[in-house]
C-alpha positions as a printed NumPy array, in Angstrom:
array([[  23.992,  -93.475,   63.623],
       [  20.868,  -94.238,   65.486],
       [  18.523,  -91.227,   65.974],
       [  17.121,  -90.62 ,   68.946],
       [  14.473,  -87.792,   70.353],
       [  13.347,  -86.703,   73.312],
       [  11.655,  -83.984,   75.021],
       [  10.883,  -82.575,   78.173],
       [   7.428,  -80.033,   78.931],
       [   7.692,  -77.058,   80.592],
       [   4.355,  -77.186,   82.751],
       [   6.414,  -77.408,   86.038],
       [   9.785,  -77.713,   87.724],
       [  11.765,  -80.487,   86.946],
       [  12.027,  -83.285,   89.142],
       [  14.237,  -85.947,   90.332],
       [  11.617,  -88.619,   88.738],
       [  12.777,  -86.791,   85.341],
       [  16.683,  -87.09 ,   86.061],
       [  16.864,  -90.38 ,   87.154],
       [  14.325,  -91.699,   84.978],
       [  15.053,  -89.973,   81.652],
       [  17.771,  -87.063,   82.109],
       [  20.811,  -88.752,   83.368],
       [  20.471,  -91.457,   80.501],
       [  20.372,  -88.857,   77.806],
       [  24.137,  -87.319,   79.164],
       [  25.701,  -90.688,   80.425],
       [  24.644,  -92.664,   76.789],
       [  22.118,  -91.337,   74.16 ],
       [  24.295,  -88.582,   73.024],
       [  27.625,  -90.27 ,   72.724],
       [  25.899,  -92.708,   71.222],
       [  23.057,  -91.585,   68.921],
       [  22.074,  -88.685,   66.909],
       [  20.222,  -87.695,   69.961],
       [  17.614,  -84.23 ,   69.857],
       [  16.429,  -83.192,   72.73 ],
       [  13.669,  -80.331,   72.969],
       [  11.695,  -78.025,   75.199],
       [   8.327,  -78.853,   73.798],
       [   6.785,  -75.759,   74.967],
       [   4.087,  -76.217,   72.66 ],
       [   2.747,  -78.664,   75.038],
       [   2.614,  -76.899,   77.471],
       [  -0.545,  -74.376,   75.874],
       [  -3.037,  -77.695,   75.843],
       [  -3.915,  -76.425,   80.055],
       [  -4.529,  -73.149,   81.456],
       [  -1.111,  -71.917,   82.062],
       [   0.513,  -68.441,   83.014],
       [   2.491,  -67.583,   79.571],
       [   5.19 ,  -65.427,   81.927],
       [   5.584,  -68.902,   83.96 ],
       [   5.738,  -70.658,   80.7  ],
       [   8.376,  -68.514,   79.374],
       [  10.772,  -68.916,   82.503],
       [  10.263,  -72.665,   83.051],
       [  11.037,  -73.135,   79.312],
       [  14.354,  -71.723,   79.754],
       [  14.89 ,  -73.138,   83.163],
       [  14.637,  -76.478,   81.598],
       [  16.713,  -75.891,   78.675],
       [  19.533,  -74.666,   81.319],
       [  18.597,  -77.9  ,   83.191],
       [  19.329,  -80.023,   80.239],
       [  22.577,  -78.721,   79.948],
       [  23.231,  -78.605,   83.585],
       [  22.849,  -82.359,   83.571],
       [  25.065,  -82.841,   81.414],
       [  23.976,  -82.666,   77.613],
       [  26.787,  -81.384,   75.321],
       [  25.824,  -79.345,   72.34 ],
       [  28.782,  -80.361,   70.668],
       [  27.321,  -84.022,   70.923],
       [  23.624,  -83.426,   70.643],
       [  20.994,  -81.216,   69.767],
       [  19.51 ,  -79.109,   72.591],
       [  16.078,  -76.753,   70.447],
       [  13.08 ,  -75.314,   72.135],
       [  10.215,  -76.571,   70.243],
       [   8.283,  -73.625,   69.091],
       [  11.645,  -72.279,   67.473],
       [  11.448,  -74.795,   64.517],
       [   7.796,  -74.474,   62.44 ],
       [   8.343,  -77.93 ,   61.368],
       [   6.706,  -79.396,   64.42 ],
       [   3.488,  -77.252,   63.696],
       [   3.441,  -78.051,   60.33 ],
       [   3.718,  -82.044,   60.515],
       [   1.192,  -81.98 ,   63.523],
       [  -1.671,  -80.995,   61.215],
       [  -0.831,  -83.564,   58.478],
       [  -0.928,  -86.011,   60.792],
       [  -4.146,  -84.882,   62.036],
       [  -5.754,  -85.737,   59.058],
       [  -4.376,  -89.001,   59.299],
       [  -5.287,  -89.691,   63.023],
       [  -9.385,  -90.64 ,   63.873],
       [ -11.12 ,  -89.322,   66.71 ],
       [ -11.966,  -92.493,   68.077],
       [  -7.494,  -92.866,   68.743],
       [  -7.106,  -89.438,   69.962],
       [ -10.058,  -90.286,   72.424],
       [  -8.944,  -93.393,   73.514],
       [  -5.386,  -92.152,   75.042],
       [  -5.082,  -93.033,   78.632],
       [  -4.336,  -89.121,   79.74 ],
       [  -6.779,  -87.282,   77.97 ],
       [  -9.39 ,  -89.632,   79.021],
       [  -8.016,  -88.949,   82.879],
       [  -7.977,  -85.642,   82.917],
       [ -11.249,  -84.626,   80.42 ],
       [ -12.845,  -86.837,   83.363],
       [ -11.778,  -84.986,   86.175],
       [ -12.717,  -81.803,   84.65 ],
       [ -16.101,  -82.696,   83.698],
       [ -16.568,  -83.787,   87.257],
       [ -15.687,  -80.219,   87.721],
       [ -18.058,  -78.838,   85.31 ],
       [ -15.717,  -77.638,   83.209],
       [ -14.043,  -79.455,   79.656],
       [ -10.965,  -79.44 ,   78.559],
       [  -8.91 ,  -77.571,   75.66 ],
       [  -9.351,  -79.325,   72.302],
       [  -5.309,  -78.853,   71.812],
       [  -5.443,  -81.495,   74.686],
       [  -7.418,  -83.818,   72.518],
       [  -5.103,  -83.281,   69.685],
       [  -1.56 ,  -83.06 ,   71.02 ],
       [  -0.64 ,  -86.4  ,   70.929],
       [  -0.362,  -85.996,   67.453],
       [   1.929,  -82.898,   67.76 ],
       [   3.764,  -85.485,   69.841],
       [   4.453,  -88.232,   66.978],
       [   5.034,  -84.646,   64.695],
       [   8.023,  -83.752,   66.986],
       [   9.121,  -87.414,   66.311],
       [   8.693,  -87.947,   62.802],
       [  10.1  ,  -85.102,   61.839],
       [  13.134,  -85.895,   62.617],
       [  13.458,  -89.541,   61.055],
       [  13.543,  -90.852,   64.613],
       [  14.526,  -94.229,   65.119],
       [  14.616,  -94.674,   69.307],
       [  12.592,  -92.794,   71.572],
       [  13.347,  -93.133,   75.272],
       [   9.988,  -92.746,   77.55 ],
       [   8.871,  -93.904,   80.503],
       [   6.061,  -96.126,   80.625],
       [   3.152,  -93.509,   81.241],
       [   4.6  ,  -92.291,   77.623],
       [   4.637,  -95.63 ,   75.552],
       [   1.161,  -95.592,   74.481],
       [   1.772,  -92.112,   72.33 ],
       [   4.875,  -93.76 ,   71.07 ],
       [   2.778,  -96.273,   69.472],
       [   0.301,  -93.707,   68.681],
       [   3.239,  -92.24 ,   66.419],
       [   4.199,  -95.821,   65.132],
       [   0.709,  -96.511,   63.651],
       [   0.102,  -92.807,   62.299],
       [   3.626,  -93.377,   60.065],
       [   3.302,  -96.649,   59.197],
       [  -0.651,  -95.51 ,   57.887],
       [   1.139,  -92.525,   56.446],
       [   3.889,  -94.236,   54.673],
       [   0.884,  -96.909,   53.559],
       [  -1.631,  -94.279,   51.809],
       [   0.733,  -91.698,   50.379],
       [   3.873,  -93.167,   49.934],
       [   7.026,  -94.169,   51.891],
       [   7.805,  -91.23 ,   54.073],
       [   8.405,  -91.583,   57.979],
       [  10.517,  -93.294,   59.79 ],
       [   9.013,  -96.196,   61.934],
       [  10.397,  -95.032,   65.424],
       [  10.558,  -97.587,   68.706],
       [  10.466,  -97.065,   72.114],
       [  13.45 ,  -97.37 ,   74.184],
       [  12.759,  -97.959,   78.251],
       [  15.899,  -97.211,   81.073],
       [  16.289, -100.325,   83.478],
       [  16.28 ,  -98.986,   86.756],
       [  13.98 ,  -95.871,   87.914],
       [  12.211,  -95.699,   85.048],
       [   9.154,  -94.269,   86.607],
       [  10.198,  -92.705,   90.403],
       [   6.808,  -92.902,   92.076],
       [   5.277,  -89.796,   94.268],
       [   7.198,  -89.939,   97.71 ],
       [   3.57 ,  -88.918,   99.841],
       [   1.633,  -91.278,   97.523],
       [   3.648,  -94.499,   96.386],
       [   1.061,  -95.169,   94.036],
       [   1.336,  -91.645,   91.869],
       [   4.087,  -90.448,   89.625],
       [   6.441,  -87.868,   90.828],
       [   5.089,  -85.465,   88.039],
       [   6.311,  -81.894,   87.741],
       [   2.777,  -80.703,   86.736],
       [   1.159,  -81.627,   90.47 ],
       [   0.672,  -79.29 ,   93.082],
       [   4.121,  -78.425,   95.29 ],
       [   4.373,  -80.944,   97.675],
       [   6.85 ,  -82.693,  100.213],
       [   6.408,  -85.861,   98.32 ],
       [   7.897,  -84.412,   94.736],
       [  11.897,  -83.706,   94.888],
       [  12.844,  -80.939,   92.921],
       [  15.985,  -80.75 ,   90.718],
       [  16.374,  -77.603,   92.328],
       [  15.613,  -78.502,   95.836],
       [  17.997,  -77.487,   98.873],
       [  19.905,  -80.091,  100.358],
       [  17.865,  -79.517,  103.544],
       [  14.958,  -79.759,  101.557],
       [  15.339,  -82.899,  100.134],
       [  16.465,  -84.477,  102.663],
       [  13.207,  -83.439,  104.776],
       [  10.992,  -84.73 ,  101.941],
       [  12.47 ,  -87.749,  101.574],
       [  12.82 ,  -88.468,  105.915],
       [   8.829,  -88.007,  106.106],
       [   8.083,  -90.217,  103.025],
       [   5.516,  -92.683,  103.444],
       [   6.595,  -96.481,  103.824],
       [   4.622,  -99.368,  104.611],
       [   2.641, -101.434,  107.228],
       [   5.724, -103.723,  109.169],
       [   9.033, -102.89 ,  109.98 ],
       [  10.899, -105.36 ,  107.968],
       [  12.86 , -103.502,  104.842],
       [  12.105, -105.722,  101.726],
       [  12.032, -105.012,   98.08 ],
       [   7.742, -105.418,   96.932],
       [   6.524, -103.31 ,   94.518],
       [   3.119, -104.536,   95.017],
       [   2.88 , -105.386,   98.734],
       [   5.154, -102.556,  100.158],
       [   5.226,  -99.753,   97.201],
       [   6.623,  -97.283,   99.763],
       [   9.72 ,  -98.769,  100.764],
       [   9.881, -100.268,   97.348],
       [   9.984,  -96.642,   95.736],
       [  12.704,  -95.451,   97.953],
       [  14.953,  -99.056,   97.446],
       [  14.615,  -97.989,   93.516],
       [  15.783,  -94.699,   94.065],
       [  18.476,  -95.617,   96.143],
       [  19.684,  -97.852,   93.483],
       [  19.189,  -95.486,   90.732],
       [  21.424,  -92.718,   92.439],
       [  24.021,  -95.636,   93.864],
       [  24.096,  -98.121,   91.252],
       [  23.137, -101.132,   93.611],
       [  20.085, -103.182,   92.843],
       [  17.228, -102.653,   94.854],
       [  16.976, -106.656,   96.306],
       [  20.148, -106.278,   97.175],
       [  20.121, -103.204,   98.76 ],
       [  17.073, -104.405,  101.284],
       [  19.261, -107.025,  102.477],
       [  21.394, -104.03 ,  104.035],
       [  18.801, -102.203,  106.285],
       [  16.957, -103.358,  109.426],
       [  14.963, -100.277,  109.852],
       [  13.389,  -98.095,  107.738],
       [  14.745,  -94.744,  109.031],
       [  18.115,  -95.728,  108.021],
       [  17.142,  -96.491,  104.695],
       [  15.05 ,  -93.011,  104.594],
       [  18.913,  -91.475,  105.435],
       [  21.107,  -93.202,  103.056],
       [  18.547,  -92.2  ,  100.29 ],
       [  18.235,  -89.063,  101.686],
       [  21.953,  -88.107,  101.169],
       [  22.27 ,  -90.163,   98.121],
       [  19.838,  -87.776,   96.233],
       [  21.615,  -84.913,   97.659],
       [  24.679,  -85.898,   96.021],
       [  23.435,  -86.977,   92.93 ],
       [  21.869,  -83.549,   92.56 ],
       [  24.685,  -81.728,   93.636],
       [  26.544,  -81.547,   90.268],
       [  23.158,  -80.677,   88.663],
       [  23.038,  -77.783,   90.754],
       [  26.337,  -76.303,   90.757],
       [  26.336,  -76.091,   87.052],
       [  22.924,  -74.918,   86.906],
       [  24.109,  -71.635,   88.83 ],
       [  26.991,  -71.282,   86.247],
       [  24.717,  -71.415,   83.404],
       [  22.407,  -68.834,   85.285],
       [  24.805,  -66.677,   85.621],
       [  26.055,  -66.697,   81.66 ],
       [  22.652,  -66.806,   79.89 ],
       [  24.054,  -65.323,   76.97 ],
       [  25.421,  -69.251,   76.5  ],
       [  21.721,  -70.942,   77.065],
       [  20.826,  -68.34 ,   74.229],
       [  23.443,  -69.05 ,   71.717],
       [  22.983,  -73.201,   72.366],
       [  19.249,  -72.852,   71.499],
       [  19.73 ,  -70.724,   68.77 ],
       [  22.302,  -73.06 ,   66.971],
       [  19.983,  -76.129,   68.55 ],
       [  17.126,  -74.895,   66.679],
       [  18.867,  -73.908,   63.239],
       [  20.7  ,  -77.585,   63.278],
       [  16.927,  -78.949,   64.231],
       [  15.463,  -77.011,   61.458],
       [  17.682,  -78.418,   58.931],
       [  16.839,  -82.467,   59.529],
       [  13.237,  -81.876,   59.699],
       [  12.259,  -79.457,   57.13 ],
       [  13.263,  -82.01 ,   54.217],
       [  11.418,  -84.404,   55.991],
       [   8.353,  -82.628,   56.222],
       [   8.934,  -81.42 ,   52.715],
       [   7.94 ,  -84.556,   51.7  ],
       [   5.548,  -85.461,   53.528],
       [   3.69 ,  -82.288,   51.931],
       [   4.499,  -83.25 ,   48.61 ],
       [   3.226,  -87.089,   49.269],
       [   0.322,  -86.304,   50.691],
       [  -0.887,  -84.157,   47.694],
       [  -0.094,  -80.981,   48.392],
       [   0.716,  -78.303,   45.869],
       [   4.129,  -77.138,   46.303],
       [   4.771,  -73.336,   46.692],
       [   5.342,  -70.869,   43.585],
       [   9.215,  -70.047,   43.625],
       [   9.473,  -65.929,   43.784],
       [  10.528,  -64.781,   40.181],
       [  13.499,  -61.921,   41.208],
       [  12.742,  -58.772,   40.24 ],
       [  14.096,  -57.749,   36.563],
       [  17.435,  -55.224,   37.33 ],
       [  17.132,  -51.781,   36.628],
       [  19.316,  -50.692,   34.178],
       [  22.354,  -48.739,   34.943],
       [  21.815,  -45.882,   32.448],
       [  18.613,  -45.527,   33.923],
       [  19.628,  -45.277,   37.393],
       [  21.937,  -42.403,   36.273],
       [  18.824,  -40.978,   34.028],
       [  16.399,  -41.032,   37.003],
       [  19.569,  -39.557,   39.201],
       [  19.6  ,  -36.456,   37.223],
       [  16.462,  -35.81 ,   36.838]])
């Protein structure tokens, strides 16, 4: 079967932008069809300042998210990160494959080293660095699809040319993964700025939807979202990004097509309302079996602990060999200790 990996960072709460762009295609078809793995990659989460209690409890939020929207261990692989070495192992082989000049040249560290030194303060190196931990969590695993959203395709390819340089200096060894894109909502856009991400790392806001948002909530956020000069509901991504947003979440959640959809609404308060309740009930199974889970934790536990021993398994041969081919001296097997002799024993007994 195909072998696909994902991930998902625990720097913030988990939004709808995550569900309907990456989440809900995992459960519906990656893991019935694939040899899908899908990971907490806490690790991540270190390359910022970050609270390690908050760390801890979003890392298990979003493992009990994953399963709450629908991931089957039985089908899939569901691992925190951090729980299988492999990933830190690979990451500094590929390191010293990488150049600084690619590691520098990567759209978000370039972003946000910039808006710290107009802060007059730098980033952490690990920042720098970790989108080579990133092609490690993929390589390891002889990945063959990885589905992103668009902000994430340039690491992808990041982790394409490290293997294929890999595989070209020290021998055949990685996989040569590909990027895999959903069709519809692949990137749900910031519902106070149309032009942003809805990212789970920003600032709480009323234009990010939470997977764990109230009903009320949501349906607040998404009645004060901003639209667009005009009054006239029409599908533009470039001319009206507001009311284009909410027509492509509509037709995530619904199924329709966001064209389409336009043709059906004269004003743009009924629109805001029939998203409005559409994301309610989209999230409502989420939620429902996100209490249950929360209420057995023992469950979460056992699922990463089997996650991360299954994990372990594919990528430590993997890595193996990547140690071996890149000229590594493998370790000294432990000679067993010599048996004491039974008469001895009974010697040393008496005495």
């Amino acid at each position: 079967m195909t072998r696909v990996f994902s991930g998902v960072k625990p720097t913030g709460h988990l939004t709808l932008g995550n569900y309907l762009g990456a989440m809900r295609q995992w459960a519906a078809v990656d893991q019935h069809q694939a040899d899908a793995l899908f990971c907490v990659v806490d690790l991540h989460a270190l390359t910022v300042a970050h609270d390690p209690a908050r760390v801890r409890r979003l890392s298990r939020q979003s493992a009990s998210l994953l399963l709450a929207a629908g991931l089957d261990p039985r089908l899939c692989t569901v691992f925190v990160q951090s729980h299988v070495d492999e990933h830190a192992r690979l990451s500094y082989l590929l390191e010293c494959v990488a150049s600084d000049g690619e590691m520098r040249r990567m759209i978000q560290y370039r972003e946000k080293s910039a808006l710290e030194r107009g802060r007059g303060g730098s980033v952490r190196l690990s920042l720098l660095t970790y989108p080579v931990l990133m092609a490690a969590d993929i390589l390891a695993y002889a990945t063959d699809e990885v589905p992103v959203g668009d902000d994430q395709s340039q690491h992808v390819e990041l982790t394409r040319d490290l293997a294929v340089r890999f595989n070209q200096r020290y021998g055949q060894t990685f996989v040569v993964p590909r990027v895999t894109h959903p069709k519809v909502a692949a990137r749900v856009m910031n519902l106070q700025d149309p032009a942003s991400k809805m990212g789970k790392s920003d600032d709480a806001g009323p234009g990010i939807v939470y997977l764990l948002d109230e009903p009320d909530v949501v349906r607040r956020k998404v009645m004060r979202a901003v639209t667009d000069s005009g009054r006239e509901v029409v599908y533009d991504r470039e001319g009206r990004p507001g009311v284009a947003n909410l027509l492509e979440v509509l037709a995530a959640c619904t199924g329709g097509v966001p064209e389409e959809l336009a043709a059906g609404y004269r004003s743009y308060g009924d629109l805001k309302r029939d998203v409005a309740e559409a994301v309610v009930e989209v999230l409502r199974p989420v939620q429902e079996r996100h209490r249950a889970l929360c209420a057995d934790p023992g469950y979460v536990e056992d699922v990463l602990r089997d996650g991360a021993e299954r994990a372990r398994g594919m990528a430590r041969p993997v890595v193996d060999a990547a140690y071996r081919a890149i000229g590594l001296l493998p370790p000294v097997p432990a000679v067993p200790a010599a048996p004491v002799p039974v008469a001895a024993t009974v010697v040393n007994a008496a005495r």
